[in-house]
N, C-alpha and C positions, 0 to 999 in steps of 0.2 A: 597900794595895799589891796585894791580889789579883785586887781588884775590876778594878784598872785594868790587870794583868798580861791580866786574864782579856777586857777589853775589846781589850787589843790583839791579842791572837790571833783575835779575830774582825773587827779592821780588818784583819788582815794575811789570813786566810783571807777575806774577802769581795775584798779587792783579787783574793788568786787567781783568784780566781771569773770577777771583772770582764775581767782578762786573759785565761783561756782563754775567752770567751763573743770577745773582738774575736778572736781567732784563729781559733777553729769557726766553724763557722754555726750560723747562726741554731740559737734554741727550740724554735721551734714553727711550724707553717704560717703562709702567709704571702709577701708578692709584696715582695720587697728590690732597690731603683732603684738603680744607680752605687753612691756613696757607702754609703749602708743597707747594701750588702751586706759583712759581713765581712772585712776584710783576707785572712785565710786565704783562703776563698772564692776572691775575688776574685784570689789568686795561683793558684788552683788552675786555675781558668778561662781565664787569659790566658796561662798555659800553653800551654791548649788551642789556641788561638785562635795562637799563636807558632806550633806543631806545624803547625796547618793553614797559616796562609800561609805557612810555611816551603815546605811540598809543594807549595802553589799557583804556587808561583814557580818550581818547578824542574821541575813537574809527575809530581813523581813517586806514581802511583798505587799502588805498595805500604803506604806509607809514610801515605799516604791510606786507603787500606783499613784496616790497622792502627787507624785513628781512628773510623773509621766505624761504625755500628751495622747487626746483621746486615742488617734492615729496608733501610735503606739502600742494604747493599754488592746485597741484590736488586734492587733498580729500573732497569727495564729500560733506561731511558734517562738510567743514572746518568752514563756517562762522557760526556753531551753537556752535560750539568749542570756539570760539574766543569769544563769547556774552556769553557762559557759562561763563569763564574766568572773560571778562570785567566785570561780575556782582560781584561775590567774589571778585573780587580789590578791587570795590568800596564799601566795607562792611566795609573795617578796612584799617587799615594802614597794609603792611606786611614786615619783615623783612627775612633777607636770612638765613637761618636755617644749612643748609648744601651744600657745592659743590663741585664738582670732575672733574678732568680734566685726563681725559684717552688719556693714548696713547698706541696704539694696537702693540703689535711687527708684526700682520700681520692682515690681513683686515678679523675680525670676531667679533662674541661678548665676552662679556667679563663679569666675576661678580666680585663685591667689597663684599669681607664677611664679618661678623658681626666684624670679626679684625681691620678689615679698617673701617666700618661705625661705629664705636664705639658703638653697639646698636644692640639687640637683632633680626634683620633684614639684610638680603641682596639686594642689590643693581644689576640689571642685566642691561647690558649694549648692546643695540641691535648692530649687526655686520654692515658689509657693508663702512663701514670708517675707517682710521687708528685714528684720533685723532676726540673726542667728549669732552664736556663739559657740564655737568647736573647740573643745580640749582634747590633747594625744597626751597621754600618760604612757610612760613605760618604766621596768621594773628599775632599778636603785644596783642589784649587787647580783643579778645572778646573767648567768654564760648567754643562755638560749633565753631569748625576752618576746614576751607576747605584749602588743602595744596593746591599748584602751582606749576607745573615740566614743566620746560623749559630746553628741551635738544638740542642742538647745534652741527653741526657737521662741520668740513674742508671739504667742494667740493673744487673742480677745478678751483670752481669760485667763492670762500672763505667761511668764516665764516658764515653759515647762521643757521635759526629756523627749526629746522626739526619736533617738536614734542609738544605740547604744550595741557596740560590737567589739571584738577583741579577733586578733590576726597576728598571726609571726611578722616579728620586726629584726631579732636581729640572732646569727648564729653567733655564739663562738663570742659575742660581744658586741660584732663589727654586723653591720647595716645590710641593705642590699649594695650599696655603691662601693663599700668596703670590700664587699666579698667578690663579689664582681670582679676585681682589681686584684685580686689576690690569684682566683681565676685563670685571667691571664697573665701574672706572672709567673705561675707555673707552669704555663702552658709553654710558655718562652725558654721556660728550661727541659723544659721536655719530659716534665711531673704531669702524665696523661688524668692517673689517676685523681691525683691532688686538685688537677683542673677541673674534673668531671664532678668531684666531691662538692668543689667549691663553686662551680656554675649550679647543680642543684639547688644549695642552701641561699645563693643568691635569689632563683626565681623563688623559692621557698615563701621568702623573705619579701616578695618585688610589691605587695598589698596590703602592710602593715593595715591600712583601713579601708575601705571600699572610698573611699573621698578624698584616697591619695595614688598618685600615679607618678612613678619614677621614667624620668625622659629617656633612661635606657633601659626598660623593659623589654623593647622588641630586640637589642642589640643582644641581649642576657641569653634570650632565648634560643636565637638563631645560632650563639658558641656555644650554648649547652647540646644543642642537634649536631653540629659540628665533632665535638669530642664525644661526645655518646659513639657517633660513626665509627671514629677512631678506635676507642677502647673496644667496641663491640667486635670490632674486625681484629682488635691485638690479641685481645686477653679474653679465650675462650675456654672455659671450662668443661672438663676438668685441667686444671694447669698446674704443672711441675714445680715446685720450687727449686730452680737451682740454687747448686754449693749445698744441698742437704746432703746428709751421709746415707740415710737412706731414701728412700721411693716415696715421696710424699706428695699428697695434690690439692690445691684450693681448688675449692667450691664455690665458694662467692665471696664477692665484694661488693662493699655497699657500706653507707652509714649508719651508725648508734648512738642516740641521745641520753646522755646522763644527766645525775647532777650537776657535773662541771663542765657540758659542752656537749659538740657532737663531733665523732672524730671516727676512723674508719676504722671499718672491720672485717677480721678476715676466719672463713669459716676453712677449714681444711679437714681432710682427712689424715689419720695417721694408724698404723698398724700396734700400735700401745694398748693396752685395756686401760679406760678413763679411769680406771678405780683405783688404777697405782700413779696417783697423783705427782711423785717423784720423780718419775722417771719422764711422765708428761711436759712438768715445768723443764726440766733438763733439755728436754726435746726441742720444746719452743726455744729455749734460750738461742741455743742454735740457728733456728730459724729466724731469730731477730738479726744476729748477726749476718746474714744473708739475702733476705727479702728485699733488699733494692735491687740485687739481679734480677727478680723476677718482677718487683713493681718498683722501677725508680722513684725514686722522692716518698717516696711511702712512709719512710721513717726520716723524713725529714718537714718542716713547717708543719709539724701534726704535737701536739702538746699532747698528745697518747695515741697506741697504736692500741687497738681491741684484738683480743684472739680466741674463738672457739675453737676447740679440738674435738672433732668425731669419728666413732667406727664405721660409723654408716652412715649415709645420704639421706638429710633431712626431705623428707618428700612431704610434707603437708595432713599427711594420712594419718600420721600415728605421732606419740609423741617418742623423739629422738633424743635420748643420753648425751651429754655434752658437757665438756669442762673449759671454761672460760677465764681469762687470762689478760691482763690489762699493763703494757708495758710505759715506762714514763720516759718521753724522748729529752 
């Protein structure tokens, strides 16, 4: 009987155990993802993280400073950081994407590798504290998403915001790795344009945070110089459309950000007065039908094609008359 008395007071003390270990944090040093980290933790944080977009939303910077770390509340160009920020909250709803709670076995930085981020990127964790805590937030429902890094550190004189920035995460919906890929699938089909569009929005995209780095940044780069080459040497302006019925010529090519995405755009000239709109739209119709002679894949993998119509050569100088036109592929 005492054997087993004595066995249960050590099932009941070890369960103790077990219970305040999910409440605390962690042991010992160490890089703790979502889940990994602590209950406790993990309520302690989201606190934090409630504290700050509560202020973000109403902008109140006492109440922000209060959060902040001294470090912080000195940077010179903290309150453009902060209005950066407060803008992209108030775009979308955002949800918390990723977070990591470091604990340094000695006071320096640290990196979490693509092991730990589960994803083709590293995570660098700047020194100077033993214990940090970093949330990536990005928007819920809209196309083109600007991420949010709110990284947190233990002073002396506890839990505060040390670092707080906002940066393009993803076009169109899809990432840098997404886009990348997309990239060179067009390129394989010999959608110059489509590639050049989509190697942009890739590097666009390649620095959602300054504490993140994707292991194909240098590759993104090096196809976006590649096809830039290409295009620059194909398609020089002013250019022809052929299959048009009459004389028509783009001007530029390049992307346009809406509410629903960024998707490409093409300026053109045409001999029509913009003011008889009718005969305008008739015009372009045509040229819908046509525009893969002169830029293949153009009207294809694009969820809209953009069109300005002009008389005359937008030069920067003046403002130029223009009717705009939005086709759905």
């Amino acid at each position: 009987m005492n054997i087993i008395k004595h066995l249960t007071k050590i099932s009941v003390f070890l369960l103790f155990i077990a219970v305040l270990q999910s409440c605390g944090g962690p042991s010992g040093p160490g890089i703790y993802k979502n889940e990994k980290i602590s209950s406790g933790d993990q309520s302690r944080f989201h606190d934090l993280n409630d504290k700050l977009f509560a202020a973000l939303k109403t902008n109140d910077e006492p109440q922000l400073e209060y959060i902040m770390s001294q470090d912080f509340i000195a940077v010179t160009n903290r309150k453009r950081v902060v209005e950066l920020v407060s803008n992209r909250f108030k775009e979308d709803d955002y949800k918390l994407l990723d977070e990591y709670y470091v604990v340094n076995r000695y006071i320096h930085g640290d990196t979490i590798k693509p092991a730990l981020t589960g994803g083709k990127y590293t995570v660098y964790c700047p020194g100077g504290v033993k214990e940090m805590y970093i949330a990536f937030f990005v928007p819920k429902h809209i196309a083109n998403q600007y991420m949010i890094t709110a990284l947190y550190c233990k002073y002396d004189y506890g839990w505060k915001l040390s670092q707080l920035e906002t940066n393009a995460y993803a076009k169109n919906g899809k990432s840098m790795t997404a886009l990348l890929a997309d990239a060179k699938a067009a390129y394989t089909k010999g959608f110059l344009v489509n590639a050049l569009n989509d190697g942009a929005s890739a590097i666009n995209c390649s620095r959602p945070s300054s504490l993140w780095k994707y292991d194909s940044e240098a590759e993104a780069g090096e196809f976006y110089s590649n096809v830039l080459n290409q295009v620059s040497a194909k398609y020089r302006v002013p250019l022809p459309i052929k299959g048009a019925p009459t004389h028509l010529e783009i001007i530029r090519i390049f992307t346009q950000e809406d509410k629903e995405g960024t998707f490409p755009m093409i300026y053109y000239l045409t001999n029509i007065k913009l003011s008889d709109t009718t005969a305008i739209k008739k015009e372009n119709e045509v040229i819908r039908k046509v525009i893969d002679k002169t830029i293949p894949g153009i009207d294809k993998d694009n969820k809209y094609v953009l069109y300005s119509a002009f008389n005359e050569w937008p030069t920067g100088v003046k403002t130029v008359e223009h009717f705009d036109m939005k086709q759905k592929m």
